[in-house]
C-alpha positions as CSV (number, residue, x, y, z in Angstrom):
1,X,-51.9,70.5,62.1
2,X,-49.5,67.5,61.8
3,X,-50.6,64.8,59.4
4,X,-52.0,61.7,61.2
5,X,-51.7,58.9,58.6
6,X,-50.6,59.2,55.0
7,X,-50.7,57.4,52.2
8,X,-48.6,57.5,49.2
9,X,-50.2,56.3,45.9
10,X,-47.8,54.7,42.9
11,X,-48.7,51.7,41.3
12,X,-46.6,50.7,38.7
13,X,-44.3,50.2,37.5
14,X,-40.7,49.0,39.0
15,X,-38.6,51.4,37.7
16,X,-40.8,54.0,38.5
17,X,-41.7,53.3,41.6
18,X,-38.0,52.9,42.7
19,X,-37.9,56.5,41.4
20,X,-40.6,57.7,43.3
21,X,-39.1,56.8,47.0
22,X,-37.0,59.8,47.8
23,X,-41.2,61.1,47.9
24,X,-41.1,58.6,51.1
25,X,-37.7,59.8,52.5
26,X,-39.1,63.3,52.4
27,X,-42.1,62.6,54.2
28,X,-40.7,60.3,56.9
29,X,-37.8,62.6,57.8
30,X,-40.0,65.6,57.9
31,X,-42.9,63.5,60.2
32,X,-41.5,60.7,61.8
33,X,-44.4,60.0,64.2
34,X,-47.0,59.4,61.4
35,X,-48.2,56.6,59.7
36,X,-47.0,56.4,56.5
37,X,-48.9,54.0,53.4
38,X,-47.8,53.0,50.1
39,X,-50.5,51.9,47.7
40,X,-48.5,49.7,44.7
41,X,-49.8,47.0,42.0
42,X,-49.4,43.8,43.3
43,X,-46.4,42.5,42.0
44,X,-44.6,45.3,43.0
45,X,-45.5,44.9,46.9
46,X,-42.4,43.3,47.9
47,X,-40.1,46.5,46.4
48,X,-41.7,49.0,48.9
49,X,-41.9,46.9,51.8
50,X,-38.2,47.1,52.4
51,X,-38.5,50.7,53.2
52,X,-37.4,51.4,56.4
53,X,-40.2,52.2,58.8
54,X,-43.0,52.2,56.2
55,X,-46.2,51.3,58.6
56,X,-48.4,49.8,55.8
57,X,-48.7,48.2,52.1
58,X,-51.5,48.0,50.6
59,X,-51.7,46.4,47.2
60,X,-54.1,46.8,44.2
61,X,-54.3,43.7,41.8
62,X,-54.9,45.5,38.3
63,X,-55.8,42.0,36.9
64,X,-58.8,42.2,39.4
65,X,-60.9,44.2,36.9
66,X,-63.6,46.4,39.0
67,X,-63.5,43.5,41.7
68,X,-60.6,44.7,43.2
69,X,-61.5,48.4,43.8
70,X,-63.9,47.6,46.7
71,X,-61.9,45.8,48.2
72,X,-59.1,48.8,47.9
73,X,-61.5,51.0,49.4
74,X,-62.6,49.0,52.1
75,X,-58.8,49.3,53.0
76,X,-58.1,52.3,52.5
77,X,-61.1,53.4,54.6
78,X,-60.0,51.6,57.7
79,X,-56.7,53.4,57.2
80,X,-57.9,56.7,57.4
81,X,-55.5,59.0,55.6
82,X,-55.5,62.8,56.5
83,X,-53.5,63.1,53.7
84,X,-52.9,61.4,50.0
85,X,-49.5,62.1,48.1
86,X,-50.7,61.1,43.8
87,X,-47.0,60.3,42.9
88,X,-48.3,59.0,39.4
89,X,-50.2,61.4,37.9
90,X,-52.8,59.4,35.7
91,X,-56.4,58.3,35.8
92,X,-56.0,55.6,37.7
93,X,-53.8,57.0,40.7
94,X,-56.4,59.6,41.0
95,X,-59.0,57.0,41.6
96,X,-57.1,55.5,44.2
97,X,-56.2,58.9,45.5
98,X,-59.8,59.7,45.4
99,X,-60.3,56.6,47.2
100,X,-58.5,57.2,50.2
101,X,-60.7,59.4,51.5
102,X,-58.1,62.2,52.4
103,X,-58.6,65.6,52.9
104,X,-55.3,66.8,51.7
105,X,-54.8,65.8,48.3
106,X,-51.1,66.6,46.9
107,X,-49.2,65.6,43.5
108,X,-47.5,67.5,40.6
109,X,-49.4,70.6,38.7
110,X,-51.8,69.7,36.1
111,X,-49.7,70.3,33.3
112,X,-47.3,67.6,34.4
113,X,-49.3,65.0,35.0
114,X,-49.2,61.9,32.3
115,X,-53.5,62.0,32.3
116,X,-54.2,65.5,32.8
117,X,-57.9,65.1,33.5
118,X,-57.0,62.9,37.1
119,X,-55.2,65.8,38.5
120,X,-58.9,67.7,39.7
121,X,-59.1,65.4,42.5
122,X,-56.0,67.2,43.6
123,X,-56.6,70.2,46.3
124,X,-52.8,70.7,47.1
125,X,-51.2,70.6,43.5
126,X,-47.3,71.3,43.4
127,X,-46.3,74.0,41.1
128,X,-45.4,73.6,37.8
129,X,-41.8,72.0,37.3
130,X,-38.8,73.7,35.7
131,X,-37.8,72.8,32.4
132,X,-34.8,71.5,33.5
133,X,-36.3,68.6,35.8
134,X,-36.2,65.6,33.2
135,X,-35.2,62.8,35.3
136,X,-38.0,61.1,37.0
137,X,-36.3,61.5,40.1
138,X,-36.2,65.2,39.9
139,X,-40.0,65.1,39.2
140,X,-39.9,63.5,42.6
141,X,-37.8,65.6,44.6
142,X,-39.8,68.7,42.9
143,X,-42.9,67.2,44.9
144,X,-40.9,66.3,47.6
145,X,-39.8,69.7,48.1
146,X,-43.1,71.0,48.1
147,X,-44.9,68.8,50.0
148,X,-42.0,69.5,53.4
149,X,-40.9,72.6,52.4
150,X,-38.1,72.2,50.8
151,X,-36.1,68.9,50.5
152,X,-32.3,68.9,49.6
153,X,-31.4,65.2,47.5
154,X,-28.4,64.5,50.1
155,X,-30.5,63.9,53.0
156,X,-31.3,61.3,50.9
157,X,-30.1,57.8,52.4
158,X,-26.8,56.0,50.6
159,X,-29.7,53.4,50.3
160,X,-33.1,53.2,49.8
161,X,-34.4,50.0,50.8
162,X,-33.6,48.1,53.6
163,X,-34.5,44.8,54.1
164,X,-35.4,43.1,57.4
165,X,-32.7,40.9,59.1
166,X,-33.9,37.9,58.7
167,X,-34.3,38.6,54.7
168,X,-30.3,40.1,54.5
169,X,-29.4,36.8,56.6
170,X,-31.3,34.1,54.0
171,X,-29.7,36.7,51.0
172,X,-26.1,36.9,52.6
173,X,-26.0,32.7,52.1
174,X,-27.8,33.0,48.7
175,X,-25.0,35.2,47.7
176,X,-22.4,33.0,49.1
177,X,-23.7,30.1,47.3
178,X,-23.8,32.0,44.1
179,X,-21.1,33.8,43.7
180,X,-18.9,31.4,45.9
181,X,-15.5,31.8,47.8
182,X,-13.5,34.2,45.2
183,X,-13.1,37.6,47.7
184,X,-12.8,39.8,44.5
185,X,-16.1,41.9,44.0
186,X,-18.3,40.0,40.8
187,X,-19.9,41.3,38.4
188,X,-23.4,40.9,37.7
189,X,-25.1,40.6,34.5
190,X,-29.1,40.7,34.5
191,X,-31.2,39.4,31.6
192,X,-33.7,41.6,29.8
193,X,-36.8,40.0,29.0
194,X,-36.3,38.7,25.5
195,X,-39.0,40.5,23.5
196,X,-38.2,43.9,25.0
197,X,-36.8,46.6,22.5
198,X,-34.1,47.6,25.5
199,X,-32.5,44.4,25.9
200,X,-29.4,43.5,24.7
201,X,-28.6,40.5,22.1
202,X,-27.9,37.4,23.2
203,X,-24.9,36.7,21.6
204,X,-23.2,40.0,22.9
205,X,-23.9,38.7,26.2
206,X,-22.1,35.5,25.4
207,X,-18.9,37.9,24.4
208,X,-19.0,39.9,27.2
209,X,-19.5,36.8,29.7
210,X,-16.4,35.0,27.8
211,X,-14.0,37.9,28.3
212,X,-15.0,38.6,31.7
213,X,-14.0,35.4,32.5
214,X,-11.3,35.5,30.4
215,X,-10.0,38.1,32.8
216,X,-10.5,35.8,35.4
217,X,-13.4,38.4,37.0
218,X,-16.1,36.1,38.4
219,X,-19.6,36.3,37.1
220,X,-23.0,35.7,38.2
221,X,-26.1,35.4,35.5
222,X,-28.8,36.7,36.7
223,X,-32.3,36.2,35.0
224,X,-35.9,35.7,35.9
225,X,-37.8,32.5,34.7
226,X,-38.8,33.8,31.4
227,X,-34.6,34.8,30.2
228,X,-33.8,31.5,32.2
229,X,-33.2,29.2,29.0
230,X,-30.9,32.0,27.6
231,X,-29.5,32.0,31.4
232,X,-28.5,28.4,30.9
233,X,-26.7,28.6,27.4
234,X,-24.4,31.8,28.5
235,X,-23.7,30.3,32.0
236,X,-22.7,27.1,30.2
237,X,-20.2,29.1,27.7
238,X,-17.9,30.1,30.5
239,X,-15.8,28.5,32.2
240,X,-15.8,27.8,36.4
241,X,-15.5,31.7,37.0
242,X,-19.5,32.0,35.6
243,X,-22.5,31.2,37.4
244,X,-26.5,31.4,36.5
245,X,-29.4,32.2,39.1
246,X,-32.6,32.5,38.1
247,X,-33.7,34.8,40.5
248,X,-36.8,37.4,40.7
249,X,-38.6,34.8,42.5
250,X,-39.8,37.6,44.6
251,X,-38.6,41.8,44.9
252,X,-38.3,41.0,48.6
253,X,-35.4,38.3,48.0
254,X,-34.2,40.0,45.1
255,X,-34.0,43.5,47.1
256,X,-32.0,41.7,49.5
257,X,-30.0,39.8,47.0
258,X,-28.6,43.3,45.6
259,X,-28.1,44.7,49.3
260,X,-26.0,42.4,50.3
261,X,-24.6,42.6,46.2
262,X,-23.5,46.0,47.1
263,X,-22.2,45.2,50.9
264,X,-19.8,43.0,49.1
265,X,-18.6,45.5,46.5
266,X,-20.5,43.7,43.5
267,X,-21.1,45.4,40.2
268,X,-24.2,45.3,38.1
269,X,-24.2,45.4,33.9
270,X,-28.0,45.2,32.9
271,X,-30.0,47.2,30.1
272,X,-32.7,49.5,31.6
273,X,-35.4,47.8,33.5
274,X,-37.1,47.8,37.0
275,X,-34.3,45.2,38.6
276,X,-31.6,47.9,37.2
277,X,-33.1,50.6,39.3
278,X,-33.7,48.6,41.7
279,X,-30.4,47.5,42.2
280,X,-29.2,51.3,42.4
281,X,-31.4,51.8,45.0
282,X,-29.9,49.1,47.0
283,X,-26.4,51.1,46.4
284,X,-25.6,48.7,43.9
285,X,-22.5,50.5,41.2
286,X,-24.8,50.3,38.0
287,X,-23.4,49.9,34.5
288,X,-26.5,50.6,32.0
289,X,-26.7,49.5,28.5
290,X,-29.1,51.9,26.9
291,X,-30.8,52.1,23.5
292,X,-34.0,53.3,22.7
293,X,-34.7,54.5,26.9
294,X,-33.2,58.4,27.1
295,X,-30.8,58.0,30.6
296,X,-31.2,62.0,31.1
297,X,-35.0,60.6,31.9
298,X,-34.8,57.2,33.3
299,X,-30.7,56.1,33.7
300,X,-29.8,54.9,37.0
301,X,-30.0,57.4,39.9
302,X,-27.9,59.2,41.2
303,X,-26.1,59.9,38.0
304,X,-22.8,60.4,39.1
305,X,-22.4,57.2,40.9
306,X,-23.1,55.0,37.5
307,X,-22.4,54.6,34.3
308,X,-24.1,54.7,30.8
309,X,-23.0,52.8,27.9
310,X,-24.7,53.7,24.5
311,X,-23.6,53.0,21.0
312,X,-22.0,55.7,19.2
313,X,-23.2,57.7,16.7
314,X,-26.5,56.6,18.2
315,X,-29.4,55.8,15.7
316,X,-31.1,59.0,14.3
317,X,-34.7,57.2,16.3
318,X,-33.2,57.0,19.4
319,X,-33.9,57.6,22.2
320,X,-37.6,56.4,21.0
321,X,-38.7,55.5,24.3
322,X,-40.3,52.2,23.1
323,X,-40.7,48.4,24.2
324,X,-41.2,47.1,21.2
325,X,-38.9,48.3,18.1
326,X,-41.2,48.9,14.9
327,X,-37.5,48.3,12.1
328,X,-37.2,44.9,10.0
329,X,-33.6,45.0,11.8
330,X,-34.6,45.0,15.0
331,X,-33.3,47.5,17.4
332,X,-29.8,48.8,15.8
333,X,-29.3,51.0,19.1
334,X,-28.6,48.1,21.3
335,X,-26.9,45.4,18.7
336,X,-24.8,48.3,18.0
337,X,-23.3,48.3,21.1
338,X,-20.3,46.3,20.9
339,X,-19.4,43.7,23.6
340,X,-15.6,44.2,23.4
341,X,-15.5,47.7,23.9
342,X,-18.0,47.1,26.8
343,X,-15.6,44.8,28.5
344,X,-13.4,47.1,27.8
345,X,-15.3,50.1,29.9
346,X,-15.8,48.0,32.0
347,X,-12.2,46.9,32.8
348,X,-10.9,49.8,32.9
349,X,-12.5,50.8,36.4
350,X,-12.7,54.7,34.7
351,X,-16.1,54.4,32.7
352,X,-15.6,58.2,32.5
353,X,-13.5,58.3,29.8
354,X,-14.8,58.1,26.2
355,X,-13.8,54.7,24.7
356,X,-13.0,53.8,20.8
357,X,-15.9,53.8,18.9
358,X,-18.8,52.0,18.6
359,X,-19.4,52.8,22.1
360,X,-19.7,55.4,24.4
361,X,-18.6,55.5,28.0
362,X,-20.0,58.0,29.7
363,X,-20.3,58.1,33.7
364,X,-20.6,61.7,34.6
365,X,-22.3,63.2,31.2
366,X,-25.6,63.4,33.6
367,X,-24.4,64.1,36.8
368,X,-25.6,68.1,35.5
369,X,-29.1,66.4,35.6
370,X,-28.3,66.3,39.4
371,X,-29.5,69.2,41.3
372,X,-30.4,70.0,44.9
373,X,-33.6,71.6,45.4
């Protein structure tokens, strides 16, 4: 029998989320006449709603404390999902999963789930993944594949959001107004929050912004409120090539923002974060600064279409994975990374190649991480 309504359950957070939607893809193709649902955190709503054809949203405010899981339920209830797809794999998916009231209960084998003890609300596990799926998006295409039969990764769209018209039309002047008249294709350089292990200094940012524009390439600064001080100070460095924006406002308008980035050609230099992967799922060319984040797990997807830029010889503790970097020095992984040989990569329009140390330039060292199901 031919599922009805379904609801897909990931919370949190960006990144991972944007990983998760070739899980959507799969199920839409395979039954376009259902009604598909995505349950997400709050803040995260605005990401899935540009998916084309997704029927409903419904959003679960984690600062809501036990209030907000009747309310949830009530939802969920009216909805009346033959079918849940637990994309997460913790305690608190399998709540909401549980919540849904489906019958048909799907998500990864036990074994790979982050909180093992969630995955008994599961009636329709996946089998257990191959030692070889380490990206996150290969975890999804392995549930993907069994929850349709089988699911090859290029039926997967060049793009996987896509904003509504009216959205593209308010980002297309944004994006004029930002980037402004110059027809060559910008390059964009987003912020990491300022506490966070993965981001890069802010002084190397100044040194990469100064010889872009040296180079006469323009450049928009892209930053959310809290990186929108340190926004101010590099924008004011360069010269009339370099702009600031403090965007994230809103995923719906930044979505847009990087679909219309990509429409025009635009590049994108950021450290890993939600807005990176976001931004490659918009079809954004993605230039990733990584540290203590492993890219064979979490770089930009798909693989071969970006680039990684690590410091080389890497620190014996990286990839640790963290947020917060436990060494006096800070994180030596990302200071390491030297802005002049990043300009350099950059430049070149070959991030392929291996570049003069202290960095490496490496665009298709994961592209064996890409496999078809």
């Amino acid at each position: 029998m031919r599922p009805q309504r379904i609801v897909i359950v990931r919370l949190s957070h960006l990144g991972d989320v944007v990983h998760s939607l070739p899980i959507y893809h799969a199920l839409r193709a395979a039954h376009p006449e259902a009604e598909i649902a995505w349950v997400v955190q709050t803040e995260f709503g605005e990401g899935v709603e540009s998916l084309p054809e997704l029927d409903r949203v419904f959003t679960f405010d984690r600062r809501g404390g036990w209030r907000a899981w009747p309310r949830l339920r009530r939802e969920l209830a009216a909805f009346r999902a033959d079918w849940a797809v637990d994309a997460q794999g913790n305690l608190k998916s399998a709540l909401v999963t549980l919540c849904s009231g489906a019958r048909r209960r799907s998500g990864l084998a036990r074994v790979d789930w982050t909180e093992r003890p969630g995955a008994w609300v599961l009636n329709d596990p996946a089998p257990r993944l191959e030692a070889t799926a380490r990206h996150a998006v290969e975890r999804s295409l392995h549930l993907a594949c069994h929850l349709v039969g089988g699911f090859e990764s290029n039926r997967l769209p060049e793009r996987w959001l896509e904003p509504r018209i009216d959205v593209l039309e308010r980002a297309e002047r944004r994006y004029s107004e930002q980037v402004g008249p110059d027809p060559r294709p910008a390059w964009i350089v987003h912020l990491g929050a300022p506490e966070d292990a993965r981001t890069w200094p802010e002084e190397h940012y100044g040194r990469l912004i100064t010889a872009l524009d040296r180079h006469g390439r323009g450049v928009l600064v892209l930053s959310g409120p809290a990186e929108a001080e340190v926004g101010r100070r590099l924008a004011a460095i360069g010269g009339d090539g370099v702009r600031h924006w403090i965007g994230q406002r809103g995923l719906r308008e930044l979505t847009a923002f990087f679909c219309v980035a990509a429409r025009n050609g635009a590049r994108l230099l950021a450290c890993d974060s939600g807005p990176l992967h976001l931004a490659a799922a918009c079809g954004v060319e993605v230039s990733a600064l990584c540290g203590p984040q492993d890219p064979a797990r979490t770089g930009p997807w798909p693989p071969s279409s970006h680039h990684i830029l690590t410091a080389e010889p890497t620190e014996a503790c990286a990839p640790c994975t963290a947020r917060r970097c436990v060494r006096a020095v800070g994180p030596l992984c990302m200071s390491r990374i030297d802005p002049e040989q990043v300009v350099l990569a950059l430049l070149s329009g070959d991030d392929s190649r291996t570049v003069d140390s202290p960095i490496r330039s490496d665009a298709h060292a994961l592209a064996a991480w890409t496999r078809r199901p």
